[in-house]
C-alpha positions in Angstrom: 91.1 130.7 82.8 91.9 127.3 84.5 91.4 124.9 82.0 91.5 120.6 83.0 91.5 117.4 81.2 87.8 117.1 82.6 86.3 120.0 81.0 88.2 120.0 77.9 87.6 116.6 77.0 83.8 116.9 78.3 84.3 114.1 80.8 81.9 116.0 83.7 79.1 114.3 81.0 81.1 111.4 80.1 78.4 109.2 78.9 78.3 111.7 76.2 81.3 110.8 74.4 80.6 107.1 74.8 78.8 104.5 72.5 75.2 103.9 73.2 76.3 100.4 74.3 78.0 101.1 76.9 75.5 103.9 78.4 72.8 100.9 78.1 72.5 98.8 81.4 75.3 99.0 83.9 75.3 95.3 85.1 78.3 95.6 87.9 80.5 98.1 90.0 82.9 97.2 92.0 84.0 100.0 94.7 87.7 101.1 94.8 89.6 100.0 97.7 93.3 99.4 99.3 93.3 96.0 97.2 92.5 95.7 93.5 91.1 92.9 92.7 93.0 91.1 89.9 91.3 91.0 86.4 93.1 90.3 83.9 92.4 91.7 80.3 93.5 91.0 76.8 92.3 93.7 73.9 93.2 95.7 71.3 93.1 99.5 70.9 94.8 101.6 67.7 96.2 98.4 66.3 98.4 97.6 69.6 97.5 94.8 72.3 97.5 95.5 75.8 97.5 92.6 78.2 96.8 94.4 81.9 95.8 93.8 85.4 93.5 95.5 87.6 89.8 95.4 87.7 86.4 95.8 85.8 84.7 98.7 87.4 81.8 98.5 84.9 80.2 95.8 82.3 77.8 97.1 79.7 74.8 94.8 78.3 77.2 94.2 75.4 80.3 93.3 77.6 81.9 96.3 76.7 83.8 97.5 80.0 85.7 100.0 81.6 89.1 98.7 83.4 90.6 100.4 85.8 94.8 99.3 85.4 96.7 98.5 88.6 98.4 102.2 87.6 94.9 103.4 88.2 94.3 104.3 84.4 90.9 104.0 83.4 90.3 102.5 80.2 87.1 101.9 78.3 86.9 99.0 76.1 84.5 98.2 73.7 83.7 94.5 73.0 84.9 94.3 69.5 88.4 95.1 71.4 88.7 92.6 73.8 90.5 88.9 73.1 90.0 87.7 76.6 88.5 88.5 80.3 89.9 86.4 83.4 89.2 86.5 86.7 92.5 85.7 88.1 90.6 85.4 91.6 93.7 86.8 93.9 94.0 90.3 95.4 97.1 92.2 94.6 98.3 95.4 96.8 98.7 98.8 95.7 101.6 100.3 93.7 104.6 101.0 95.6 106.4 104.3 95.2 108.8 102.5 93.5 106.4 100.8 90.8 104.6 104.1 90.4 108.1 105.5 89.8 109.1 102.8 87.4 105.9 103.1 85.1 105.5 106.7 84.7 109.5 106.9 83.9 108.5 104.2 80.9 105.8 106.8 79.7 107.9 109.9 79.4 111.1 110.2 77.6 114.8 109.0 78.8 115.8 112.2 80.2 112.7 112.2 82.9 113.9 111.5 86.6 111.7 111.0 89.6 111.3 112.7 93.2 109.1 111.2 95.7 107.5 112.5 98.9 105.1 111.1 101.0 102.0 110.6 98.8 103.9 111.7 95.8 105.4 111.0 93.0 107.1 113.9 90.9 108.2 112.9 87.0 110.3 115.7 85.6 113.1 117.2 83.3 113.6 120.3 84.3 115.6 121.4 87.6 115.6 119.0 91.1 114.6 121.8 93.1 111.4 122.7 91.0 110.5 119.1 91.6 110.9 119.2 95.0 109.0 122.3 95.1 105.8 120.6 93.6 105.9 117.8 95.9 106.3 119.5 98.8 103.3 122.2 97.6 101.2 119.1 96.8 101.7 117.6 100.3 101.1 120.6 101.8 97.3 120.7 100.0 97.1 117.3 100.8 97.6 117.8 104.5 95.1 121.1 104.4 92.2 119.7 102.3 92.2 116.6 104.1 92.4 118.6 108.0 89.8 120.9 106.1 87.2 118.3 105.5 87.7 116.8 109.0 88.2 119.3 111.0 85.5 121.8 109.7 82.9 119.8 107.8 83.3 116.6 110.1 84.0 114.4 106.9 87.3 112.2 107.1 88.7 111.4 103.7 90.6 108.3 102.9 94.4 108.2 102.3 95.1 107.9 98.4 95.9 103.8 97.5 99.4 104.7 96.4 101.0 107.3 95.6 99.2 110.1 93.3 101.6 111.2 89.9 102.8 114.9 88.4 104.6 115.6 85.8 106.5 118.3 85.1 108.4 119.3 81.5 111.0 122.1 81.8 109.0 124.1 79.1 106.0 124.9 77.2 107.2 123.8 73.7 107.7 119.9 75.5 104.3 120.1 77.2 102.5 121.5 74.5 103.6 118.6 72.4 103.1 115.9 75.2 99.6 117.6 75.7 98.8 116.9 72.1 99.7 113.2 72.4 97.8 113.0 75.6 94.5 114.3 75.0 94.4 115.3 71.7 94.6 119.3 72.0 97.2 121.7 71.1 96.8 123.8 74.8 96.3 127.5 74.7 98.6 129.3 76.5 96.8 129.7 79.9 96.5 126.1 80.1 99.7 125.6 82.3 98.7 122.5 83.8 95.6 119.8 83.9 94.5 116.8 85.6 93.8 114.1 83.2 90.9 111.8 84.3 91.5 109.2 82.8 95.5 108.2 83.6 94.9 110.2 86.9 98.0 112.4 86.7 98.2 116.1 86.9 100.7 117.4 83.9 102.6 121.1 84.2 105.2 122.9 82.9 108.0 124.3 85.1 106.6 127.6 85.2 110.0 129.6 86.1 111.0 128.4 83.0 109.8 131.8 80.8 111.1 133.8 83.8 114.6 132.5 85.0 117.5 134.6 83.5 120.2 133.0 81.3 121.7 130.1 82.8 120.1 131.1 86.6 119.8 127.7 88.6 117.0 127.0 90.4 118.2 125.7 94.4 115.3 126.4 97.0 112.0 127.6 97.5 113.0 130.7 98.6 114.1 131.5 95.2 111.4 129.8 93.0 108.9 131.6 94.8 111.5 135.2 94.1 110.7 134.1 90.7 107.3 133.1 90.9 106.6 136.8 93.0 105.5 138.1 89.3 102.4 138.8 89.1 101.7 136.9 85.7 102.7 134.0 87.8 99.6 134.1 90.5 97.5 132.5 87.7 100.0 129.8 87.2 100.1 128.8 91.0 96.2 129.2 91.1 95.9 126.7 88.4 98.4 124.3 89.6 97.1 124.0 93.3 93.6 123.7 90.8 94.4 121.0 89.2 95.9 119.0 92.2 92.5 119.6 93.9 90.8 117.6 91.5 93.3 115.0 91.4 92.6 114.9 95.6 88.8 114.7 94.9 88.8 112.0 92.7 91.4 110.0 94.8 90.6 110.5 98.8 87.0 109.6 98.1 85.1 112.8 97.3 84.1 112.1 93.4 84.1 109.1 91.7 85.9 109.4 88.3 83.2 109.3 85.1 80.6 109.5 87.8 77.9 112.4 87.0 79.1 114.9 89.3 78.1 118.4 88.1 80.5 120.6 86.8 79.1 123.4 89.1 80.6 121.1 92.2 83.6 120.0 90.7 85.0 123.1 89.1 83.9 125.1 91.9 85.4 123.5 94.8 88.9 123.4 92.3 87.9 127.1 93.1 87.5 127.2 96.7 91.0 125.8 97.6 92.9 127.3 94.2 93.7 131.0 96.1 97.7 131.3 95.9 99.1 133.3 99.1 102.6 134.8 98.0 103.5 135.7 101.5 103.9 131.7 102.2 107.4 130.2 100.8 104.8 127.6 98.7 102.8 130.4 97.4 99.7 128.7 98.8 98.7 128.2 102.3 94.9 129.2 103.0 92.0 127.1 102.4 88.4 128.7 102.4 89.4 132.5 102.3 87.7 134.8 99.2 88.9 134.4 95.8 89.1 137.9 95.4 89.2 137.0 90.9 86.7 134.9 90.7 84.7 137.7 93.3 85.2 140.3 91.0 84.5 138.4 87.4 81.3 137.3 88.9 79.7 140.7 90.3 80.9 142.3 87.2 78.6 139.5 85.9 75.9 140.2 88.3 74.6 143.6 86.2 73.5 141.4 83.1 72.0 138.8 86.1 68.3 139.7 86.6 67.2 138.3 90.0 64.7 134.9 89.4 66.1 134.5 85.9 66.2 130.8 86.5 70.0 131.0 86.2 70.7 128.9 89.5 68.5 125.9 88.3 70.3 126.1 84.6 73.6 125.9 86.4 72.5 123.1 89.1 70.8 120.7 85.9 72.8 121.8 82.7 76.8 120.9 82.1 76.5 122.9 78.8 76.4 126.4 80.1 80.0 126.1 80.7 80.7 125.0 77.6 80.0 128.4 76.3 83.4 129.9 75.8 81.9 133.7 75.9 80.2 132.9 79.0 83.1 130.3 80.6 85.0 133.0 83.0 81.5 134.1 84.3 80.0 130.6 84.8 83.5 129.7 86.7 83.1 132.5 88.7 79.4 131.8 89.5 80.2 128.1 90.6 82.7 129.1 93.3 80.0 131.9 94.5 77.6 129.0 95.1 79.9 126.7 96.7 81.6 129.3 98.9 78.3 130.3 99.8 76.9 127.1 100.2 80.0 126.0 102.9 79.6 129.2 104.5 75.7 129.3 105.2 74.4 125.6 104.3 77.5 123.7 105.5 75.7 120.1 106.7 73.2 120.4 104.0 76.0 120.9 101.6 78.5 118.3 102.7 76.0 115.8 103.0 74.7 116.5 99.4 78.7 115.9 98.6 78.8 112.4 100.5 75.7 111.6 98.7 77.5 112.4 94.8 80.6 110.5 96.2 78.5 107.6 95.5 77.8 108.4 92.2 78.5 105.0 89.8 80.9 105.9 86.7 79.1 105.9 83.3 75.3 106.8 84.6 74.2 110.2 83.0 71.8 112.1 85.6 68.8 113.8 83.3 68.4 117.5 84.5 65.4 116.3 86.6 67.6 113.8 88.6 69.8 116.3 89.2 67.9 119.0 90.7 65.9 116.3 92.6 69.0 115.3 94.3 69.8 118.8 95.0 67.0 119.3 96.8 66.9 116.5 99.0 69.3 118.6 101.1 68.8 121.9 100.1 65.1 122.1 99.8 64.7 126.0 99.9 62.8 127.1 96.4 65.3 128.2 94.2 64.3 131.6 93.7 64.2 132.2 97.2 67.9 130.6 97.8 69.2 132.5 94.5 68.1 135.5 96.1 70.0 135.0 99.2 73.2 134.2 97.0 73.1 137.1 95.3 72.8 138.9 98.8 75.8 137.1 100.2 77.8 137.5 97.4 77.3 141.6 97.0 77.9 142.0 101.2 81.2 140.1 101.0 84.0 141.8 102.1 
C-alpha cells in the first residue's frame, strides 16, 4: 500500500478537519506565483509565537486565515491565534537553494547535511551517495512528467518557485519517530515515504538501509540499485517516485494544495507515473506504461464488481470509499484504471477536466453534486454507459 500525508491526515477533504469558521465565506485568494507577496503575521500556536512572512492565501468571515510561509508551509490560523496582520506592501523573491538549504537543516537534527540538484534540495543523514541518488531520480521525474504533460497532452507546466525539499533519515527507527512528530502517526511499516501537504516536503528512509551488509558503503547508483534489485524493494521505489509525483502536482501547477481535488485524481495519477523499471540505473524511467500491481488487485476486484452497480459515480463524488481500510488496495487500484483509461481513450476531455481542478480555491468543499457536475462537463457520456466501457478496457489490456 502507498500511503501519503494527504490521505492519512484526510486532507483530499480538508475542510473536514477545519473549524466551521473558517469553511464559512472565503473572502480572498491570492494565486501563487514567482513573487510572494510579503505579509507579515504575528500568532501563537501550542504556546509558541511565530512571527513569519509570506502571504494570506485565504481569509475566513472571522479573520481566521491560512498563510502560506515564504518556505511554502501552509499554516492555518485561527483568529484567537493571531497578535497581528501587516501588509508590508513589497514583493520578496523566492527562496534560493541556499535559504531552502539553511531552513530545512534548522528543522532536522545536527547531524543532517544537504545535496542540491537543479530543482532540488536533498536533507539527509545517511550515506552522500543515497542522497545523490534521490536527487538525481527526482530530476529525472521532474524532467519526464513535465515533457509528459507537454509533449503528449499539450499542457506546459510551470517550473517549481524554488527548489522542492526531501528528506531522507538513514533508518526506519529515526523516521518513524520524526513521522510521529510530524503528523501525528506512528507509520506502519509499508509507509516508507510521504508527501506532507502542508510543509510541502516528501520524507523517506534510506531504503538500502535494512539491506546493506555490515559496514557495506554505499558509492554509486550502480550499486544502490544492486541493492535495491530485491524484489521487496520494487514497492519501496514505487512509493518514493509516488510520493514525489504529488509533490510535482501540487507545485508545477496541476493541484492546488487544500483545494477539493478528488482523491480518485490525485491518488490515481500518483499511480500512473509510480511504475519502477529495474532495468534503468534509477529504477524508474517510463511514464504511462501498465501498472501490472495495481492491474492485477483491480481485476481480482472486478468478480465482486457487478456492471451498473453505481460504483463509478460513488468513486467520482465520495472521498470516503477510500477511507475503507478493507476496501483501500481495491479502490487504489480502481483509481489508476480510470485515469489510465481516461488518458488513453478520453485524453482532451480528461486534461481539460484537470486544467479546470487546477483552479480549484483551497478550503471550498465540493458536495457530491458539484463534483459529478463538473465531471461531466467534459466527460458527458452516462455513467453506466462509460463504466461499461472501463470495465471493457481494463479486462482487454495486455
Amino acid at each position: 500500500m502507498n500511503s501519503n500525508c494527504y490521505s492519512l491526515l484526510g486532507l483530499s477533504s480538508p475542510c473536514r478537519a477545519l473549524s466551521p469558521s473558517v469553511i464559512l465565506l472565503i473572502v480572498s485568494i491570492l494565486a501563487c506565483s514567482g513573487m510572494v507577496w510579503s505579509d507579515e503575521i504575528v500568532f501563537v500556536q501550542n504556546e509558541k509565537e511565530h512571527r513569519l512572512r509570506g502571504e494570506i492565501l485565504v481569509t475566513a468571515e472571522d479573520e481566521s486565515c491560512l498563510f502560506r510561509d515564504v518556505d511554502s508551509r501552509l499554516w492555518l490560523i485561527k483568529s484567537d491565534e493571531i497578535k497581528s496582520k501587516t501588509d508590508v506592501q513589497e514583493a520578496v523573491p523566492p527562496l534560493t537553494q541556499k535559504e531552502v538549504a539553511a531552513n530545512v537543516l534548522a528543522s532536522l537534527p545536527a547531524d543532517f547535511r544537504t545535496e542540491s540538484t537543479d530543482h532540488f534540495v536533498v536533507a539527509y543523514n545517511t550515506e552522500r551517495a543515497y542522497a545523490k541518488y534521490i536527487g538525481g531520480l527526482y530530476e529525472r521525474l521532474l524532467r519526464g512528467f513535465t515533457n509528459h504533460w507537454k509533449s503528449k497532452r499539450k499542457w506546459k507546466l510551470k517550473e517549481p518557485a524554488e527548489p522542492l525539499v526531501a528528506i531522507v533519515f538513514r533508518n526506519y527507527e529515526e523516521y518513524a519517530a520524526f513521522v510521529k512528530n510530524d503528523i501525528g502517526i506512528d507509520p506502519p511499516a509499508t509507509m516508507v515515504a510521504y508527501y506532507n501537504l502542508m510543509t510541502n516536503r516528501v520524507v523517506m528512509y534510506d531504503l538500502t538501509s535494512q539491506l546493506v551488509k555490515p559496514g557495506q558503503k554505499l558509492e554509486d547508483d550502480r550499486q544502490i540499485m544492486e541493492i535495491l534489485a530485491n524484489p521487496n524493494a520494487i514497492a519501496m521505489i514505487t512509493t518514493i517516485i509516488h510520493e514525489g509525483t504529488h509533490q510535482l502536482m501540487f507545485n508545477l501547477g496541476m493541484q492546488q494544495r487544500l483545494a477539493a481535488t478528488p482523491i480518485w485524481v490525485n491518488e490515481g495519477l500518483a499511480m500512473y507515473f509510480e511504475p519502477p523499471d529495474l532495468s534503468a540505473n534509477s529504477g524508474w524511467r517510463a511514464i504511462g506504461q501498465i501498472n501490472q500491481l495495481r492491474l492485477t488487485t483491480f481485476r481480482q476486484a472486478l468478480a465482486a464488481r457487478p456492471r451498473a452497480s453505481g460504483q463509478l459515480e460513488l468513486m467520482l463524488t465520495d472521498d470516503a470509499v477510500f477511507r475503507d481500510q478493507e476496501q483501500l488496495l481495491d479502490r487504489y487500484a480502481e483509481a489508476w484504471g480510470f485515469n489510465y483509461f481516461l488518458l488513453t481513450k478520453y485524453s482532451k476531455e480528461y486534461v481539460d477536466y484537470l486544467k479546470f481542478l487546477s483552479e480549484k480555491p483551497p478550503l471550498v468543499e465540493d458536495s457530491p453534486e458539484t463534483r459529478l457536475a463538473d465531471f461531466r462537463k467534459f466527460l458527458a457520456k452516462d455513467l453506466a454507459e462509460l463504466d461499461r466501457e472501463f470495465i471493457d478496457f481494463i479486462r482487454n489490456l495486455r
